[in-house]
Structure formats: C-alpha cells, structure tokens
TORDRENBA-879948 format. One record per residue: x, y, z of N, C-alpha, C in turn. Coordinates in steps of 0.05 Angstrom, whole numbers, plus 5000, padded with zeros to 4 digits. Layout:
XYZXYZXYZ
...
//
This chain:
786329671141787529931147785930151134
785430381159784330651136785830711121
784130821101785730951066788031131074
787431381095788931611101791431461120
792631331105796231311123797531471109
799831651112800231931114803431931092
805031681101808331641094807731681063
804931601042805631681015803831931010
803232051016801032261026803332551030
804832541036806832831043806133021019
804833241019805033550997807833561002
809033651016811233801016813533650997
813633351006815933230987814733110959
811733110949810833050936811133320913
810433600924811033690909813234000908
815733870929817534010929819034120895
818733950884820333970854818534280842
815934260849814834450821814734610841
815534730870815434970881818035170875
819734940871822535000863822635140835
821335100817821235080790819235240783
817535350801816135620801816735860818
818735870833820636040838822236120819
822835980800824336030771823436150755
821436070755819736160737818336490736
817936500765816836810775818837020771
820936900779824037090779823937250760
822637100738822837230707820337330700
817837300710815637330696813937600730
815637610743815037840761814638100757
813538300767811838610758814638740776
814538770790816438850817819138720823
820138770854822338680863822538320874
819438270886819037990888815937920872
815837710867813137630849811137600881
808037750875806337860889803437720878
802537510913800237430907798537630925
796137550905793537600927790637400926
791037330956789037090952786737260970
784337160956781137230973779537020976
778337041007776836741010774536721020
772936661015770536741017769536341032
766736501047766136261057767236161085
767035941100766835741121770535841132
770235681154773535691169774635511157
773135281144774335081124776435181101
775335431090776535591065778235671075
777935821100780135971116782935851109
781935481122784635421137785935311104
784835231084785435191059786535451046
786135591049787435961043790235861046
790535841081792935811097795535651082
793835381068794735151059796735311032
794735361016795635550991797235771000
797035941014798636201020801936051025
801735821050803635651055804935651036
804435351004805135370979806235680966
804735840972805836050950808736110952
808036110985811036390997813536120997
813635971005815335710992815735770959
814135820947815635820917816236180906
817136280940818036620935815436760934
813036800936811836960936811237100962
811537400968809937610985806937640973
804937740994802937820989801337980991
799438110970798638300976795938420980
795238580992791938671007790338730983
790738790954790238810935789938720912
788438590885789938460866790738640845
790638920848792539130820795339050822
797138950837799838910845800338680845
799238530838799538140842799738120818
801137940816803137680797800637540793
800237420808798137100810795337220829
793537210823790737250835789136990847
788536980868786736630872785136700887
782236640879779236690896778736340901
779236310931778436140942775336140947
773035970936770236060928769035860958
766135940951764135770972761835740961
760335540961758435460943754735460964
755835470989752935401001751235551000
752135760994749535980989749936150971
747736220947747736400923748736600925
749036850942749237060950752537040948
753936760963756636780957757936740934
756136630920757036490884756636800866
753636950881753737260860756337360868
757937370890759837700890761937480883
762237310878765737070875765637260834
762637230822762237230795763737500789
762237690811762138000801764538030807
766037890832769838010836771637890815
770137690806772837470794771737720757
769837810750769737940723770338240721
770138320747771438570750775338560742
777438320744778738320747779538320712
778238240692777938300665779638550656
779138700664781339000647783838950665
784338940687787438820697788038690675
787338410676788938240659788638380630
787838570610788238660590790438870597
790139000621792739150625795438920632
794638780639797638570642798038370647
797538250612797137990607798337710617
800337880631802237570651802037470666
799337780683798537600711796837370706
797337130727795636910734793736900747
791736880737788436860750788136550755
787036430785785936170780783336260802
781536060806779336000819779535790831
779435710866778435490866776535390892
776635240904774635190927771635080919
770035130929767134830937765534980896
765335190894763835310876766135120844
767935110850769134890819769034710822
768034560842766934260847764934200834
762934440834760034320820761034460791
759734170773760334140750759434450733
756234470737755934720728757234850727
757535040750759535320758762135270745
763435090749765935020738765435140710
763334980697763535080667762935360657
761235420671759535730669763035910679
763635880702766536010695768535970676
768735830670770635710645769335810615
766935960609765636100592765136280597
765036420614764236710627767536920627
768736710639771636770643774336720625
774636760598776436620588779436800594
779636990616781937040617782836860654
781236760656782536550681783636310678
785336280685788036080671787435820691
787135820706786735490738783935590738
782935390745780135260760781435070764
780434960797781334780809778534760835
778834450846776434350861778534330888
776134230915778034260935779634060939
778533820919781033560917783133570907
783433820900786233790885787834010896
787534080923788934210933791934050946
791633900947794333760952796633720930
796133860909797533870887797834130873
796734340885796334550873798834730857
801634580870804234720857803734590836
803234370827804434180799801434380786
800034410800797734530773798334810767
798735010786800435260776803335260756
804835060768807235090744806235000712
804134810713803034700685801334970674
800435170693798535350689801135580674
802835650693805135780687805835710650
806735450646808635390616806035340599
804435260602802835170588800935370573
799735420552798335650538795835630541
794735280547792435230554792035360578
788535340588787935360610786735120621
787035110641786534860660784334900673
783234610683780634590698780634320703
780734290729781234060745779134030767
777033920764775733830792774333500792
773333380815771933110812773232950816
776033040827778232740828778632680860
777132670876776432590906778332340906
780732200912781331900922780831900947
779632120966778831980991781031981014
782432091003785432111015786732351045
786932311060787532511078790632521068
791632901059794832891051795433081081
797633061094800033191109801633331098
803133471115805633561105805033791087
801833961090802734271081804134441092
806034591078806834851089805135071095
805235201114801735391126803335691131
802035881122802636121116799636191141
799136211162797236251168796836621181
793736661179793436901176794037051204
792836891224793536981258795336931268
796937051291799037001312798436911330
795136921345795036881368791436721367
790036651347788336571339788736391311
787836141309788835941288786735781287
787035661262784735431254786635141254
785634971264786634741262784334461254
784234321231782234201213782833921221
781933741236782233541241779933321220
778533421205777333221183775533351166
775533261146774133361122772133201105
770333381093768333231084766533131110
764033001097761332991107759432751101
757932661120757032381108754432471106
752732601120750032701127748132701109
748132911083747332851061744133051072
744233281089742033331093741033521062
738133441055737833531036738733771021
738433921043739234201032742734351030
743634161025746834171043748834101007
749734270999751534190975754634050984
755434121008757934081032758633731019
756633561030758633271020758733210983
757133430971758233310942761033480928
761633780947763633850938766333870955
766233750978768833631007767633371007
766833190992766732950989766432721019
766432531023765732401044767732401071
766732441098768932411111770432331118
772632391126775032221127777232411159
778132251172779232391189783132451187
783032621208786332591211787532441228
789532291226790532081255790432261274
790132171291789732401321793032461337
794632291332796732401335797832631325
796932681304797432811279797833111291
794533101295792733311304793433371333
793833251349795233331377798233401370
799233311352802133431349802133721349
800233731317799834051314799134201329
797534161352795334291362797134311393
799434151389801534201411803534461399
804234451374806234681362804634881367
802034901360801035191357801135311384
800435131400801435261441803335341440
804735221427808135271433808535541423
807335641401807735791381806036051392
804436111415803236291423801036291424
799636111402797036141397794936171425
792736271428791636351446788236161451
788036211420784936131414785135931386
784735631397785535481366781735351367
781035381347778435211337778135041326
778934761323778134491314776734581292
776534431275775134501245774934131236
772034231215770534011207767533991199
767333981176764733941171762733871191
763333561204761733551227763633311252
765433591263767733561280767333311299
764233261307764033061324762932791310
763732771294764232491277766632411270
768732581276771532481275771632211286
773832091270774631821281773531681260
771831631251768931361245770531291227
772731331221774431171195777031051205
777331221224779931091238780530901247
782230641251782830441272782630591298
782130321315782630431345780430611353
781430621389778430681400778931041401
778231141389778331431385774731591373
775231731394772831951381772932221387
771632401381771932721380772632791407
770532671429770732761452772932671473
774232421453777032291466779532491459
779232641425781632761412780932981431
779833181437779133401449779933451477
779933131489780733151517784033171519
784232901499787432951502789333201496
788233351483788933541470788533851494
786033801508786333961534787933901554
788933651553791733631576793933801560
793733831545796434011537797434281557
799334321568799234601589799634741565
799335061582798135331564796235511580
796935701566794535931571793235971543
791235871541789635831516786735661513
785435741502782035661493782135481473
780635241470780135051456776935161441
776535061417774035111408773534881377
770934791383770934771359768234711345
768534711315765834751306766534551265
764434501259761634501270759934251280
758734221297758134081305754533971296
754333711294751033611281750733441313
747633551317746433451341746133131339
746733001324745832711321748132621332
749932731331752932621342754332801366
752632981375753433091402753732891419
754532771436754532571459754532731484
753432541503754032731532757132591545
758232411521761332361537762632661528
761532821508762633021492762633301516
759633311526758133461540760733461576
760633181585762333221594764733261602
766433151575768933311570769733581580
768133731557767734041563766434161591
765534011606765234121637767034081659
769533881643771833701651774433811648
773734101636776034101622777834421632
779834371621781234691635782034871605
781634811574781834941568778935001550
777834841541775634831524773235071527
773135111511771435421523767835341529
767035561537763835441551762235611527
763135481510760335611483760135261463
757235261459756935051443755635111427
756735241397754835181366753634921360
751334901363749934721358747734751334
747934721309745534731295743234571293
740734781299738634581299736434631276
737434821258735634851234732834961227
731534731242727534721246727934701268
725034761284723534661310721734501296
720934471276719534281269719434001251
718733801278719733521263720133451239
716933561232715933521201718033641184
719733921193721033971172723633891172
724633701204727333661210727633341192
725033171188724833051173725333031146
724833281136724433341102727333431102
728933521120732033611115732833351116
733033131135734632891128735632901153
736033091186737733161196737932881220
736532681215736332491234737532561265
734832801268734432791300731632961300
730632891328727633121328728333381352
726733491349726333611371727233611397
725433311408725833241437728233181443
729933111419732732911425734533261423
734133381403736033631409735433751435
733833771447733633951466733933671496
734133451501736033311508739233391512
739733371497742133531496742533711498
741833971498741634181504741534281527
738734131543739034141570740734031584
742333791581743933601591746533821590
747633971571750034121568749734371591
746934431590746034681608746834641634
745534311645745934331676748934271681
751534111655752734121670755334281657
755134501644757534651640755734931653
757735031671757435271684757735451664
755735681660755935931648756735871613
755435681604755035621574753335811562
754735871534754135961513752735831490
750535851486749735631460748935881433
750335741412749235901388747535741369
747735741348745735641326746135721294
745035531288744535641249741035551256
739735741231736235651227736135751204
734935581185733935581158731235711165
730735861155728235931148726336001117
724735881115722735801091724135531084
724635311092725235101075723135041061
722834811036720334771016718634681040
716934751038714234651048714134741070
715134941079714734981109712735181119
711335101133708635361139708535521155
707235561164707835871192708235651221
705835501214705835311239708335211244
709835071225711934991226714335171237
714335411229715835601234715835721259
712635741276712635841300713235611319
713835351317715135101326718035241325
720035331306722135471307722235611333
720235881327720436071343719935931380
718335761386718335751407720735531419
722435421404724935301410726735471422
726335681397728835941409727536091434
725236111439725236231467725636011496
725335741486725435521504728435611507
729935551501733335461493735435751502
734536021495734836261496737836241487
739136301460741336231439742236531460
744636451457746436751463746336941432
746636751416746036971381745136651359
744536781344743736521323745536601300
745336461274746436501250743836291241
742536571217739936591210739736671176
738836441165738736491134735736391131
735336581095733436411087733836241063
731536081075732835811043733535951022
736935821008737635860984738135540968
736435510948736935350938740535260920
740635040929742634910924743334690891
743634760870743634530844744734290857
743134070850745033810853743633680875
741633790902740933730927738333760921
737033550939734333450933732333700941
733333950959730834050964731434260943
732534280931732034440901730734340888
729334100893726933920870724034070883
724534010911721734080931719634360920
717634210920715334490920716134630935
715734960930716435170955714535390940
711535340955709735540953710235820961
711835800979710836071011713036290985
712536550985712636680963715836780992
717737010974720037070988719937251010
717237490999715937671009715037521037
714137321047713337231068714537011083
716736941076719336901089720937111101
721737341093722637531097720637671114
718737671118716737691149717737511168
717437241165718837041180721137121201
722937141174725437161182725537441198
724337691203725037971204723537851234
721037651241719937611261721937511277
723337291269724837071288727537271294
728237461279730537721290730037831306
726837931313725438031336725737971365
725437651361725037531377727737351384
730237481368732037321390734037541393
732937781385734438101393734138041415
731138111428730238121448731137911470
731637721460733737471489736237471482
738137671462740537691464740537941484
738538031490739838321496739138331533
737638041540736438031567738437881573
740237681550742437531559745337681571
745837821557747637981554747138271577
745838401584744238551608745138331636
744938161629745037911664747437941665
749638011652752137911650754238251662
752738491656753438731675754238641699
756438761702757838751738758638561734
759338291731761538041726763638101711
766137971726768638001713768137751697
770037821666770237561652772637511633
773537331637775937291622776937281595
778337591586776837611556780137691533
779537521512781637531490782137781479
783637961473783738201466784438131436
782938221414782938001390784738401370
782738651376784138751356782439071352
782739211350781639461341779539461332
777339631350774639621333774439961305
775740001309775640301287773440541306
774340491323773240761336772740791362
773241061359773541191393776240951405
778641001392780040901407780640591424
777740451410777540211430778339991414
778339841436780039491427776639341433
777339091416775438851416776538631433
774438471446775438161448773937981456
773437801453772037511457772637391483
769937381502769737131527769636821512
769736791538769736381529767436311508
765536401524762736411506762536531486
764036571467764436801440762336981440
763437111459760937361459762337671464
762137811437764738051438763338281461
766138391466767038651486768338781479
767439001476769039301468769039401492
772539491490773139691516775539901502
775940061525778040281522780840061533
783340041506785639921528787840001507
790140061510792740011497792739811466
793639901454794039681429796739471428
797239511460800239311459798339031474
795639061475794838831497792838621474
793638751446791738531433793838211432
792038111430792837771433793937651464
793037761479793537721501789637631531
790637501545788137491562787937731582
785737861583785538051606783037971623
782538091644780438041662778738291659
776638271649774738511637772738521652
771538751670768938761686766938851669
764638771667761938721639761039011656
761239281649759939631648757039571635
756639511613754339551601753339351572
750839331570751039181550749239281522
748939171506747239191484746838971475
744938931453743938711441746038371440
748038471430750638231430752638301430
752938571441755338621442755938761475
757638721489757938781515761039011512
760039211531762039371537763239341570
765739381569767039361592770539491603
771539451623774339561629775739381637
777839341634780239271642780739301674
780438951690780639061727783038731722
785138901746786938811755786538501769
//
C-alpha cells in the first residue's frame, strides 16, 4: 500500500483541540475587537495554495485578516528559497518588523515555507532575528495549530524543520484568496534532482494525492463558482508514480474535464521528460482544459541540458513540442530559461536563442543563474563574469520581444474567449486572461469581473492585447 492513505492523516481532527485552545487564548492576548493576522507569501503557486492552508487554520481559531502587519496579532511570511533575490527582501521585510514588536511585545512573529527548510537560513534567521517566535519548514505544515499554541504559552522560541515522513495529510480548512480563480495541488515534492533546483531538498520527494480526492475537490470548486482552477505540483505530470492502480496525470485531468461547468482547467508545472503525447492528446480532447502549455526547457543546449541533470535533449523537447502544435488548435506555449548556468558559453547560449525562434514562446519566464547552497551547480566553475550574462540575458529579451509582439499582432480582429480577472488601475479599464494566458485590457463595467466574455483582439503590443467586449 502507498504511505499517503488519508483516514490517519486528517489536519482538521488531528488538530481540532489546539485551534480551539488558541481561540482562547487570542480572546485575551488581542490588540482590537477580533485577534488580526497578516500573512505574506512570497514565491511559486505552491506557497500560494499553502498561504490558503494557513489562512484556513487561522480564521478557524477566530482570526480576521489584515492587508498590513502594524494591526496584526500574529505576523507569518510564508518564504521561497529558489532564488536569492527572494531570500534578500523575505530578510529585509521580516527585520524591518523589529520596532513593531518593541512597540508591542505580544505580537507573534513566525517564518515559514522552502527558505526554513535549509538548515542554514533556518539558523541565520534564528540569529539575525531573535524577536521571531515560530520558524517552521513546509513539513510541518500539517501541524501548524499545535506549533502556534506551543509558540503562544511557551517563552521559548521554536524552530521546527527536517521532519518530512513522506506523508500526504487531508482535511485542511482553506481560507482561499479568489472567488472565481483557485489553486488546487494535487502532489508535492519532486524526484528530479536537476542540479540547479533546491525544490526536492526543501518539498522533499514526491508523493501524490488519491485522485478521488482531487476530483472531489476540483468538483466543489465548480460547484463553488470557480472559473479558472490550475492543478499544482512541482512536476504535475508525474502524478500518480506512487499510487496503486492504473492512474496518471493525463488520466486525473481527463476525468476531471468531464466535470460539467463553465470553467478552464490549467495546470503547471510541467518537466518535458514526462510530457506524454497521451497528455498532448487529452488537451486537444478536451472541453475544458485550456490551449496554453508551460513547458520548461531551460538550455537549447545539450551540453548544458546535460550538466542540469534534466534527462531530455533538445530533439526530444521539441518532439513534443511540435507534436502539441499540430494537434491542439491555437496553442499557447510558454517557458522558464536559465541563463549563464556554470560553464555555459555563448555558443551554448546562441543554441538557446535559436530554439526560441524555432518554437516562437507566446512569453518566456527568464532568469539568470542564481546559485543555490546545498545543489551541485553551486560547486560548478562559473567563469563567464555577471556583466556578460546580463548581455545574454538583455539579448534573448530582444529576441523574444520581438516574437511576442508578431505573436500577439496575428491575433488583431479575432474574437476570443476571455476571463475578466480585475482592474488594471487605469483609464477605467478591466483585465483578463484567454485560454492561452495571454492578458487583455479593455474598457467594461466592474460588475463583469469573474465572469467569461467574448472579447474582439483591437490592438496589440508586445504581450499584452487590447480589445472590446462583442455580443
């Protein structure tokens, strides 16, 4: 039997007692009329839907929440570890919060998510920070009431991470942030181990959700309005591999599009080694699944798709690629691309660049190497200086401006069927997302957000399309 059977696994009845008992607790130790969180989360839709998990927990043990942390009871920075840039501003928000807590010593500070997993950071906050009361890892989110009420009575401060059993838990209560847009996480953790990737040592190995589970939920949220739900997962199309029975991503996905509704399926993220074309055809099969495929391909070049670990080349990604092309009508493909990995040369790099003009991405998501503690390409020589990465990188922006904006230009004069998601802050206009996640700003009412309209494409720009509202 897989590990993850669910009947001793319940949050909710596991730790109904200390939600109870921190409702008691707040009653008395509250600023205001109700005790006031504020949670910030930084990082992946993974964090997102873990926010949700926690927010869930809070307001179960009485808490409202707030857009601010001057007014909060309890403070919690849900962190992200994959890239430096997110670990500098987690440092500079979480020490800015220092004169609060000397103004009012009762609020509760904790930290937790992928950045208190790794041992370092854990400690370096836990010395940097001595007025933060919780640190906590993302394994111990299934317990997080019993660690706040111990955080609550207790004078010590706590720090809890590294306790992975491998375990899929049920039964959170979900405070979630959208009405008509939702995350739904069907497995966690990562087997891949691509060098540059900190993801499987701090969400630990994968493990899935029963697929009933996951079609249950993913049936409530229809029910519930939702419009636009995204499957979530480290690497969503490896679901199953732990499960009994004949189940795989592109089996959960289908069943899950028989559901009736007026609503878009999506999901991410997906590793080309495990794309299938049973997957490919699903989604050309299908009535709700939308026609955009994130696919990360990293390098164009072998040599360096080798030195990442990503066990696939070139020829086999763009296999796939093409195979999705001829048979989903009017597909969207996006991307992630590292640029400067150790050792990588121009040659190597202009192998990149001519992938992306082969393939023509509707938009990419484009970094340059940040080294990772703990992952092997933080050992790797890396001659090429930052100054000439950042040429690289400012080149390959060049060059896929220029095919977002010939992509998006073809698409003038077509009606397209588009999500009205929310206010852009000016001139009066609303935002919203086609199938192919590709935004539209138009002039419309603010009673039509969360709703589908039929939008005729007026004009375009680089990645972003303008349009009107036709009957």
């Amino acid at each position: 039997m897989p590990e993850n059977t669910f009947s001793a696994n319940n949050v909710s009845e596991n730790q109904s007692e200390y939600i109870k008992l921190i409702a008691e607790i707040m009653e008395i130790r509250k600023r205001g009329e109700k005790p006031l969180a504020y949670v910030r989360t930084y990082g992946c839709q993974q964090n997102v839907a873990d926010s949700e998990k926690i927010k869930g927990m809070l307001e179960k043990s009485g808490f409202d929440f707030v857009d601010a942390p001057d007014d909060a009871d309890f403070i919690l920075f849900n962190t992200c570890a994959v890239r430096e840039h997110a670990e500098d501003r987690v440092f500079g928000n979480v020490g800015a919060l220092k004169n609060l807590k000397r103004r009012h010593p009762q609020i509760l500070i904790a930290l937790c998510g992928c950045m208190t997993e790794q041992e370092h950071i854990a400690d370096r906050m836990y010395r940097s920070f001595p007025f933060v009361n919780l640190i906590f890892g993302t394994h111990s989110l299934h317990h997080f009431p019993e660690l706040l009420y111990n955080a609550l009575v207790n004078s010590k401060r706590i720090v809890e991470r590294g306790n992975d059993d491998k375990k899929v838990y049920e039964g959170y209560p979900l405070k979630r942030d959208g009405t008509f847009k939702g995350w739904l996480p069907i497995m966690y953790g990562c087997n891949n181990f691509c060098t540059y990737c900190i993801v499987p040592y701090v969400r630990g190995r994968e493990r899935s959700r029963e697929k009933d589970i996951v079609i249950s939920e993913a049936k409530q949220m229809i029910e519930n309005g939702y419009k636009d739900i995204t499957l979530l997962g480290q690497n969503v199309n490896s679901y199953g591999k732990n499960l009994n029975g004949d189940v795989n991503f592109a089996r959960l996905i289908k069943e899950i599009d028989l559901i009736d509704g007026d609503y878009w399926l999506r999901f991410m993220t997906s590793h080309p080694k495990d794309c299938s074309k049973e997957l490919i055809d699903v989604i050309s099969d299908s009535r709700h699944i939308s026609r955009h495929l994130h696919l990360p391909f990293q390098s164009g070049s072998d040599r360096i798709l080798k030195s990442m670990n990503r066990h696939y080349d070139r020829k086999k990604y763009l296999e796939i690629i093409n195979y999705a092309k001829e048979k989903i009508d009017g597909l969207s493909l996006t991307s992630d691309i590292i640029v400067g990995f150790p050792g990588e040369t121009y040659e190597d790099f202009k192998e990149t660049l001519s992938l992306i003009k082969e393939v023509e991405f509707t938009s990419l998501y484009t970094f340059i190497f940040s080294p990772r503690v703990g992952t092997p390409a933080a050992e790797m020589d890396d001659p090429v200086s930052s100054e000439e990465k950042s040429k690289w990188f400012r080149e390959l922006l060049d060059v896929q401006e220029e095919i977002a904006a010939k992509r998006c230009a073809s698409m003038v004069g077509k009606t397209e069927k588009v999500l009205i998601e929310g206010e852009t802050g000016k001139n009066n206009e609303l935002n919203g997302r086609t199938s192919g996640n590709i935004i539209v700003e138009l002039k419309a009412p603010k009673e039509l957000i969360g709703t589908f309209q039929n939008v005729k494409i007026t004009n375009a720009r680089n990645w972003i399309l303008k349009g009107e509202i036709v009957s």
